[in-house]
C-alpha positions in Angstrom: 125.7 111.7 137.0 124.4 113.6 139.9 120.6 114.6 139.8 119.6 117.2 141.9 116.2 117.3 143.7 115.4 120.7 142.0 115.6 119.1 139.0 113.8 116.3 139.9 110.9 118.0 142.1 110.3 120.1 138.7 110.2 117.0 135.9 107.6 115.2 138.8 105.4 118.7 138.4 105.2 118.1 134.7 105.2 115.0 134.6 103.3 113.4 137.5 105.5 110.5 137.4 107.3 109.4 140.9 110.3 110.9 142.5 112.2 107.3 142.0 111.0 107.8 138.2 112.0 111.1 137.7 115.7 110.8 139.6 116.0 107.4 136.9 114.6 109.3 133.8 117.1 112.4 134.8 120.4 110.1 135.1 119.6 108.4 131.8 118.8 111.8 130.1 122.2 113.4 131.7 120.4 116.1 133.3 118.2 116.7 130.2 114.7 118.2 131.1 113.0 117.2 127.5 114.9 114.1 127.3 113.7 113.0 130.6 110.0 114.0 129.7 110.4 111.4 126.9 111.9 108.5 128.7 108.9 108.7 130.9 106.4 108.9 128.1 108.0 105.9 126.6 107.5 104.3 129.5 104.2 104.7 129.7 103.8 104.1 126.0 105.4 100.5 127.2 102.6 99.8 129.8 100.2 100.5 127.9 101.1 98.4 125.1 101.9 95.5 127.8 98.7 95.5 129.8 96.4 96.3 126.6 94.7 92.9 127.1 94.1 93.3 130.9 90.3 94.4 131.9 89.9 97.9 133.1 87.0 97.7 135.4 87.3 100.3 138.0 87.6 104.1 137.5 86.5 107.2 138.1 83.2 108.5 136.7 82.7 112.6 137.2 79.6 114.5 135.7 79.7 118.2 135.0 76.8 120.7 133.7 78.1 124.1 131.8 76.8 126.5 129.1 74.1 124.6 127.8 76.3 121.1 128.3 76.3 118.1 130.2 78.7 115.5 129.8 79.4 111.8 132.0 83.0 110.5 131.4 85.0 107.5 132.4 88.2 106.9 133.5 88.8 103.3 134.0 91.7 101.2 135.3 92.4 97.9 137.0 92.6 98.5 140.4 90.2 100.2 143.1 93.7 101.8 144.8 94.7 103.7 141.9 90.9 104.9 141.0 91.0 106.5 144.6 94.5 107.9 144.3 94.1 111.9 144.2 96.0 112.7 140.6 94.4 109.7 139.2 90.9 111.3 140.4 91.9 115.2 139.0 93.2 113.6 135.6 89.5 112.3 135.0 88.5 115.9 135.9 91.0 117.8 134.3 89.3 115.3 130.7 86.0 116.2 131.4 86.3 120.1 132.2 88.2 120.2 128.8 85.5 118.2 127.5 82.9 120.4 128.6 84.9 123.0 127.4 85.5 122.6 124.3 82.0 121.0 124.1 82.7 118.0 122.5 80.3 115.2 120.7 82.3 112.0 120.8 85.1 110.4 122.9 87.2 110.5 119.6 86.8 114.4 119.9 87.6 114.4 124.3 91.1 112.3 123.3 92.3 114.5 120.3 91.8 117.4 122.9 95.5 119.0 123.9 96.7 118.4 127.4 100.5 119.0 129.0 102.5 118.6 125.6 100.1 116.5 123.6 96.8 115.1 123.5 94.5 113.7 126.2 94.6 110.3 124.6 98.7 110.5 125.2 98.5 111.9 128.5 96.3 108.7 130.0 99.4 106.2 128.3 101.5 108.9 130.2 100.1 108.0 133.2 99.6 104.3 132.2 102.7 104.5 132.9 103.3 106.1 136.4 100.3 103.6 137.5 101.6 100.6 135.7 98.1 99.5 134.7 96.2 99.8 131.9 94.0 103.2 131.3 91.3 103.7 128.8 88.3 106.4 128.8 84.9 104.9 128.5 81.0 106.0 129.3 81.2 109.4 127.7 78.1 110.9 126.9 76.6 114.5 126.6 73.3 116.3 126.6 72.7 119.4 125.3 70.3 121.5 127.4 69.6 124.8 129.3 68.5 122.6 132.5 71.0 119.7 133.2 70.7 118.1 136.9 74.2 116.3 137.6 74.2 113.7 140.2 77.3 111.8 141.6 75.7 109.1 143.8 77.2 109.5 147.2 80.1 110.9 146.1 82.0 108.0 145.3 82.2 108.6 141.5 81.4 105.1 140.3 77.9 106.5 139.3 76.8 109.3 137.7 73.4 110.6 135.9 72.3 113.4 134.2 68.7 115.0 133.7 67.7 117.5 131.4 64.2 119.4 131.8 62.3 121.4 129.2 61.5 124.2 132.3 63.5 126.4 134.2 62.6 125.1 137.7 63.5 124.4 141.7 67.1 122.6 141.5 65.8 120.5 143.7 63.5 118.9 140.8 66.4 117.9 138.7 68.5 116.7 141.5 65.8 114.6 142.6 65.4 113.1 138.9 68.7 112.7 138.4 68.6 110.0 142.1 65.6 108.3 140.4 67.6 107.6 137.1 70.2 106.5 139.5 68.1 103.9 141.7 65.9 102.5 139.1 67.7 102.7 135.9 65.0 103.4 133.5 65.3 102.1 129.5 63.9 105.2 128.3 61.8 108.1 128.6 58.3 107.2 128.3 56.5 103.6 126.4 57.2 105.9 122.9 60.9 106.2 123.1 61.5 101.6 124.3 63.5 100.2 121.4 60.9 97.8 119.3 63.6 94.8 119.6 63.4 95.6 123.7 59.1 95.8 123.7 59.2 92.3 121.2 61.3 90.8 123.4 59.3 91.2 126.7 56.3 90.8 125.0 57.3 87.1 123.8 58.7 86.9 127.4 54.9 87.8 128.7 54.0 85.4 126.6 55.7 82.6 127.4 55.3 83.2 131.1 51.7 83.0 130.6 51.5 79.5 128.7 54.0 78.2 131.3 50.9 79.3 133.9 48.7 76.8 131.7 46.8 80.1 130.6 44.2 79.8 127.9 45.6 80.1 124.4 43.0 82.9 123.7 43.8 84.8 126.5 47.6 85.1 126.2 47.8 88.1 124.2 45.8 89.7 126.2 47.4 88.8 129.6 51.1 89.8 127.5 49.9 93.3 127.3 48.9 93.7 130.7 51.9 92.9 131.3 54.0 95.1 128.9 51.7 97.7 131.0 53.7 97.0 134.3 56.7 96.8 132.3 56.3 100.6 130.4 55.4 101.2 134.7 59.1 100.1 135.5 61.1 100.8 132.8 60.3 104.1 131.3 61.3 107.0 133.6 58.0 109.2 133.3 56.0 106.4 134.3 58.0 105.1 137.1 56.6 105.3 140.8 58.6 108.2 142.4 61.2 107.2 144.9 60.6 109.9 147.5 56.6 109.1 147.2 55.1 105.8 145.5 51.8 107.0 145.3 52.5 109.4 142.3 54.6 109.0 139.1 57.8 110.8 138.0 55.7 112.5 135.7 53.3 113.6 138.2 55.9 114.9 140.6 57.5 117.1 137.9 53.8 118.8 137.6 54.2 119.7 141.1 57.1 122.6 139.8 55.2 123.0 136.5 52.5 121.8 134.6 53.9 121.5 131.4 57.1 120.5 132.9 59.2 117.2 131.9 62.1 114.8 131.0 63.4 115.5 127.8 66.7 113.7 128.0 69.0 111.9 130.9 71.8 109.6 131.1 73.4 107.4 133.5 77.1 105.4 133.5 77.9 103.1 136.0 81.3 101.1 136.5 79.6 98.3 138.4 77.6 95.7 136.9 74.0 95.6 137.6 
């Protein structure tokens, strides 16, 4: 039968799908709005389930601060030319405003979320399908703060932190946080908060460094915790140098707004492997 483009401008509105898709999905259906909705859901249901074994490795990561929330989330894909395409880019921020929103805790909770006639977790096979590659959500995480610094490094949405300070301060303290977290990717806060498997492991590391040097047996403990003291320097956030000025610390810097002013959270998600 004979599909008009009325019909078929309206089921690409609600669906997203592609003129050629919608004109297809409206002949099959005879003209059938709902019907047509389906076909293209199945569809997408069909890529999804054919390309579940491909790696998604690019994406879109978007970060967004709200009513005491900040959340990082993760649309990935296949292929950098869909993760650039426009409705790919406003689906990943159409998830993470409802997100945000609804203030959720877990990526189970962000994909139960409703969105167009079912959930968000339906609406990514949905568009599985108008993509043809495989589509999964990934990296989301959330603080839960008064004072949450965003960044989006250079705007290209394949990195993305969050900082969270204990004082309302300058904006320009978080933001510049939130670039440190970026460039230096820090394990943790401060030497308190490093995992004990992470400090054993670069202790023996120190270790065995120093006995490769031919270093006294006596002495390696000793030289291993110096050691560990350069590494709690470059892997803990409040102790690394600070970007903009190497001759203080992140910590110091923040005492520049405040005294009593510090990290008390942050959290980065990157699609590129470092």
């Amino acid at each position: 039968m004979a599909v008009g483009l009325e019909d078929i401008k309206k089921l690409r509105t609600m669906t997203g799908a592609g003129l050629g898709d919608c004109k297809k999905a409206l002949a099959e259906a005879e003209g059938n709005l709902e019907a047509a909705i389906e076909i293209i859901r199945k569809k997408g249901q069909a890529v999804a389930a054919k390309r579940s074994d491909r790696e998604a490795s690019e994406g879109c990561v978007l970060c967004k601060a709200e009513n005491g929330i900040g959340a990082i989330i993760a649309l990935k894909c296949e292929t950098d030319f869909v993760a650039k395409n426009a409705d790919f880019v406003k689906l990943a921020q159409d998830i993470l405003d409802a997100a945000v929103a609804a203030k959720c805790k877990t990526l189970d909770d962000v994909k139960a979320l409703p969105m167009g006639n079912g959930t968000i977790a339906e609406a990514i096979v949905d568009r599985s399908g108008i993509t043809g590659e495989k589509m999964e959500l990934d990296g989301y995480s959330i603080i839960e703060s008064d004072n949450i610094s965003c960044y989006d490094h250079q705007g290209k949405h394949m990195l993305c932190t969050m900082v969270a300070l204990n004082k309302d301060v300058d904006p320009v303290y978080g933001h510049a946080i939130a670039m440190q977290v970026a460039a230096m990717n820090p394990v943790s806060l401060s030497e308190n908060d490093v995992p004990e498997n992470i400090k054993t492991q670069e202790f023996e590391i120190a270790a065995d460094k120093a006995r490769q040097e031919g270093k006294p047996e006596n002495m390696i403990e000793r030289i291993a915790q110096g050691r560990m003291q350069k590494f709690y320097k470059e892997a803990c956030l409040l102790n690394q140098e600070f970007i903009q000025d190497s001759k203080i610390s992140v910590s110091d810097y923040l005492k520049q707004a405040d005294k009593e002013c510090t990290v008390t959270a942050f959290k980065r998600f990157t699609l590129r492997a470092e």
